[in-house]
C-alpha positions in Angstrom: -74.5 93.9 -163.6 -74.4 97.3 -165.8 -77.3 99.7 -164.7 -79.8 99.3 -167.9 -80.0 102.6 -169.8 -83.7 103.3 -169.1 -83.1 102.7 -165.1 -85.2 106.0 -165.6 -87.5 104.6 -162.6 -84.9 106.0 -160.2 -83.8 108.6 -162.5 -87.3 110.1 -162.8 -88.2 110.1 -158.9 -84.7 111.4 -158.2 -85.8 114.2 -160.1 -89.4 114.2 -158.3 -88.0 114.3 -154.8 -86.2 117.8 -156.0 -90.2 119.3 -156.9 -91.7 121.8 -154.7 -93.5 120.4 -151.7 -96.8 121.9 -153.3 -96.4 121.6 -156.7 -99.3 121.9 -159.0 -101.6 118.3 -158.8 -101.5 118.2 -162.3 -98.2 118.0 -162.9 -98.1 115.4 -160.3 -100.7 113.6 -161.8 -98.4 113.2 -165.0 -95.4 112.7 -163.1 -97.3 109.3 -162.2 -98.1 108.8 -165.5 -94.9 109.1 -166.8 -93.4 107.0 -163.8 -95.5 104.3 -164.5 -94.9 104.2 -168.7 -91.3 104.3 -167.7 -91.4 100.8 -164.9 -93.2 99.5 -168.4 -90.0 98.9 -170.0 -89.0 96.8 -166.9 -91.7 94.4 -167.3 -90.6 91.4 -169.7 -92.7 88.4 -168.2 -95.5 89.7 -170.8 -95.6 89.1 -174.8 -94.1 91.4 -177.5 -97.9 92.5 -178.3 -99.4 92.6 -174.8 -96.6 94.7 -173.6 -96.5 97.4 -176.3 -99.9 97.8 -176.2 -99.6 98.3 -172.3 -96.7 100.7 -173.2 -99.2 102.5 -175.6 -101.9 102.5 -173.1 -99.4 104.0 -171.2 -97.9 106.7 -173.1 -102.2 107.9 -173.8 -102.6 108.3 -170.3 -99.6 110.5 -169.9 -100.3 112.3 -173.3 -103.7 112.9 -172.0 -102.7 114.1 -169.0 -99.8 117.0 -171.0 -102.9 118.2 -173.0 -104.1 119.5 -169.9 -101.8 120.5 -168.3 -101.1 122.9 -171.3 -104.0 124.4 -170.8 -103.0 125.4 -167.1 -102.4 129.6 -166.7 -98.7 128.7 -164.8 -97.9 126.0 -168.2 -99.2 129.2 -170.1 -97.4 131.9 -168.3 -94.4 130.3 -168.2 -94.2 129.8 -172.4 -95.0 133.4 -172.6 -92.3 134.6 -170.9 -89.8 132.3 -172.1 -91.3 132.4 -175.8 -87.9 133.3 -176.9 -86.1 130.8 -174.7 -84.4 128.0 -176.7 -86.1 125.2 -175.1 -89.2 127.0 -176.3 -88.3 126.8 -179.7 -87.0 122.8 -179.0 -90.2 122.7 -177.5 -92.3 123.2 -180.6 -89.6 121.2 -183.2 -89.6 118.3 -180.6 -93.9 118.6 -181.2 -93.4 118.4 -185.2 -91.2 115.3 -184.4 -93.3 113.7 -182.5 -96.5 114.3 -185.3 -93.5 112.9 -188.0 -92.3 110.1 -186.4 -96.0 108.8 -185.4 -97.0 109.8 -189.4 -94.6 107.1 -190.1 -95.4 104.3 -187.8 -98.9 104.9 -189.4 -97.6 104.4 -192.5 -95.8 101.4 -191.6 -98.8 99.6 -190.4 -100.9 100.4 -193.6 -98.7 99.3 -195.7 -98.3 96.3 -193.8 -102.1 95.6 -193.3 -102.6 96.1 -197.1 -99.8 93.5 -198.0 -101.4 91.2 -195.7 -104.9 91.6 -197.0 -103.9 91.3 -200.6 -102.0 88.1 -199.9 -104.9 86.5 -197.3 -107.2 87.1 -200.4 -104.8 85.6 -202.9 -104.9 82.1 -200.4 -108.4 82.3 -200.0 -109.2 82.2 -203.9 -106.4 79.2 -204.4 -107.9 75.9 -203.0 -106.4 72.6 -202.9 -103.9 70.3 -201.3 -101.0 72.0 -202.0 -100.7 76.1 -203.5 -97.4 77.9 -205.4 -97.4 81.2 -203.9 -93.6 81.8 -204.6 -94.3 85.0 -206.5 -96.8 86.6 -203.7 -95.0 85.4 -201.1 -91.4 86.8 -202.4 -94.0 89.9 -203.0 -95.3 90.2 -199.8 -91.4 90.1 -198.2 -90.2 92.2 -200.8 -93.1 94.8 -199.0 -91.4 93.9 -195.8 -88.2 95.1 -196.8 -89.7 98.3 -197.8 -91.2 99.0 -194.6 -88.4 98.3 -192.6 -86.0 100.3 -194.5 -88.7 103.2 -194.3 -88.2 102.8 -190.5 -84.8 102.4 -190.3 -84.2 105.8 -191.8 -87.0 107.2 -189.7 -84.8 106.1 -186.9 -82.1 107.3 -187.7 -83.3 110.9 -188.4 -83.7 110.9 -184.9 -80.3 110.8 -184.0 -78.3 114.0 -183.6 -80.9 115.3 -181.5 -79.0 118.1 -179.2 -79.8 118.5 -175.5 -81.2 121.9 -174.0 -79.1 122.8 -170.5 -81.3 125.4 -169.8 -82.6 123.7 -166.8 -78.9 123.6 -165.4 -78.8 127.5 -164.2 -82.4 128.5 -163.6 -83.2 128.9 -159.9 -87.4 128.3 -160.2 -88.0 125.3 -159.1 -91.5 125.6 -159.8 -90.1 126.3 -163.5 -87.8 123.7 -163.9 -90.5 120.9 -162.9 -92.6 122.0 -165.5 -90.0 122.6 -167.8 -88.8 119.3 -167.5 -91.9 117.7 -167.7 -92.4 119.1 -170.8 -89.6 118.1 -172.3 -90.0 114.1 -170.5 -93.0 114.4 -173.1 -91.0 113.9 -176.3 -88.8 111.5 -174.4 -91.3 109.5 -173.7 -93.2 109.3 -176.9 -90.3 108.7 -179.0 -88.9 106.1 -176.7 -92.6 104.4 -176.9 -92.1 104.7 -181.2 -89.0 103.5 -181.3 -89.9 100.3 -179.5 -93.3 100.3 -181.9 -91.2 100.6 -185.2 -89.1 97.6 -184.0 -92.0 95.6 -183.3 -93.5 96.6 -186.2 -90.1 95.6 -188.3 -90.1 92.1 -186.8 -87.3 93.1 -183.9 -88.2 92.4 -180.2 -84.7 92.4 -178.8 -83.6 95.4 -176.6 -81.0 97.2 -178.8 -79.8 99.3 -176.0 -77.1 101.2 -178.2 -79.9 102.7 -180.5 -81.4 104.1 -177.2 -78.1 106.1 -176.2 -78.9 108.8 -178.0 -81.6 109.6 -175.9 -79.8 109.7 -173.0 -78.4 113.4 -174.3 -82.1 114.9 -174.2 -81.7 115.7 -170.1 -78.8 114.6 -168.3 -80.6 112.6 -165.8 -83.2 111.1 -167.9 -82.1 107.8 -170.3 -85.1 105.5 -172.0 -84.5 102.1 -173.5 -87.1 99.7 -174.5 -87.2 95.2 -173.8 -89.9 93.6 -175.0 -88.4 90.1 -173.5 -87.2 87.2 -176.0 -90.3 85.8 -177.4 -91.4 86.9 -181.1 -93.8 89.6 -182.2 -96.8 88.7 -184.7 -95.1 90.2 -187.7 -91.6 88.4 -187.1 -94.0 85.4 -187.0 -95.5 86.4 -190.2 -91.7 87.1 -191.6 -90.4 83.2 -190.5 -93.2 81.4 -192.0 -93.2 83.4 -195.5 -89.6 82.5 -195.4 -90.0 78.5 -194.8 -92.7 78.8 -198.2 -90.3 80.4 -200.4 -87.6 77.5 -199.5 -90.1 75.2 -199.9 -91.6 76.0 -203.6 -94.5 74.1 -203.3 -96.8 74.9 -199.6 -99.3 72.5 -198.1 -102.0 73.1 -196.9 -101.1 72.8 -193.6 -98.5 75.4 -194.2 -100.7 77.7 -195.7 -103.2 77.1 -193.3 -100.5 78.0 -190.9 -99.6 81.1 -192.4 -103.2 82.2 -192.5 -103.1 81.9 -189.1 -100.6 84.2 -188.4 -102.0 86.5 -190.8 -104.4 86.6 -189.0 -103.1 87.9 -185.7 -100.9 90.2 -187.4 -103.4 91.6 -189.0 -105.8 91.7 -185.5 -102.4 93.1 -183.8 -102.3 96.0 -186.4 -106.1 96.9 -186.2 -105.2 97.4 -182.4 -102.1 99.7 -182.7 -104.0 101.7 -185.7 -106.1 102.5 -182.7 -103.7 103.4 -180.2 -101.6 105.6 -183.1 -105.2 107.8 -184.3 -105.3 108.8 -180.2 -101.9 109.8 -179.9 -102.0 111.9 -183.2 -104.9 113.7 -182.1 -103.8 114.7 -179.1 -100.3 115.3 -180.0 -102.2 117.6 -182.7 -103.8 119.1 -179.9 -101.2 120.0 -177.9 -98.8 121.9 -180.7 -102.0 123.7 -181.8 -102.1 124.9 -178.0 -98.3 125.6 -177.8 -98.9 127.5 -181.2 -101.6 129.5 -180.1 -100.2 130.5 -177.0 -97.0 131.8 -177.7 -99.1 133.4 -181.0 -101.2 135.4 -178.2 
């Protein structure tokens, strides 16, 4: 069987048996962070939502963890003196990607949650054995389309990304560790978003092509995302709107149904809302500390 493109497991502490014997324990400390988002993607016995919301969990830990190392005088030293590096520069555009890319999956889930609430309150007000919600329905999934088009192209910005071989010639060990821990950072948060935006689109299979372009970051380093077979709450949400527009006229048990799953989409989105407002403050946090350090 084909080695799966994030096999980053082995790929990661490959790279973590090459570190110094004494390297800083805080950059250890996120090297197990990272290692342990990473043997997330490996884990399908879970559902679409409990997963990503591990994987989120996940990618806050390790986030958490960057923000401080930042803050470390060798992180610090090491920006000043390569402040006119190009992986300095990539450094700070790969930061403004990451704030972009987790501005859209924000948007993404409010525009969702307020499509949902609008048509939960539009079933609430009609009562009765049997409902014509053709129009809000087609309404609702018209909203759908939007959002997943939105994310599509948000993808696909991402692409033509252009890898940084500084790391290739440089003889500091100490360096290149944190170096390439650094850059792991926006490997690992925009793997983690790309496998959010395709939950949040209604797509739970692992689309391993749309993940080789990641690959090209660092040479050694490839990220993919499988969130297993079952469906996610919003492709729930998509089938069942689908079965009332056939349908023309809903029961109630349909509707009830529907509801239903309106219900835990909604519940699902509350929780990722959550999960999005941590990362975007610390990943705030962490360009306004590259920022102010190579401003010194």
């Amino acid at each position: 069987m084909a080695a799966s493109p994030l096999n980053s497991k082995s790929n990661f502490h490959a790279r973590s048996n090459s570190l110094p014997s004494t390297p800083h324990p805080l950059i250890l400390k996120c090297y197990e962070h990272l290692d342990s988002l990473m043997a997330s993607n490996e884990t399908t016995s879970s559902s679409p939502s409990s997963l990503l919301s591990h994987k989120i969990g996940g990618l806050q830990d390790f986030i958490d963890c960057v923000e401080n190392l930042v803050q470390l005088p060798l992180t610090q030293d090491t920006l000043l003196h390569d402040r006119q590096e190009n992986w300095v520069d990539e450094l700070l555009d790969g930061s403004l990607r990451l704030l972009d890319v987790c501005n859209a999956s924000k948007d993404a889930l409010l525009h969702t949650k307020e499509c949902t609430r609008e048509l939960q309150s539009i079933i609430r007000r009609r009562r009765g054995g049997e409902m014509e919600l053709t129009t809000e329905v087609k309404k609702f999934l018209t909203s759908r389309k939007i959002v997943r088009k939105a994310i599509s192209k948000t993808l696909a910005n991402l692409k033509g990304r252009k890898n940084c071989n500084i790391l290739s010639t440089n003889k500091d060990h100490k360096k290149v560790a944190l170096i390439s821990l650094l850059q792991d950072v926006e490997v690992a948060t925009l793997s983690t978003f790309q496998t959010l935006l395709q939950f949040i689109s209604g797509s739970t299979q692992s689309k391993s092509n749309s993940w080789l372009y990641f690959s090209k970051l660092i040479q050694t380093k490839r990220v993919a995302c499988s969130l297993g077979e079952d469906e996610s709450e919003f492709s729930q949400v998509d089938v069942a709107l689908q079965s009332l527009v056939f349908a023309k006229t809903s029961k109630f048990e349909d509707v009830n149904k529907l509801q239903k799953h309106l219900e835990k989409m909604e519940s699902c989105i509350q929780d990722l809302e959550q999960g999005l407002d941590f990362l975007f403050r610390r990943l705030i946090k962490i360009r306004v500390s590259l920022l102010n350090i190579l401003n010194h």
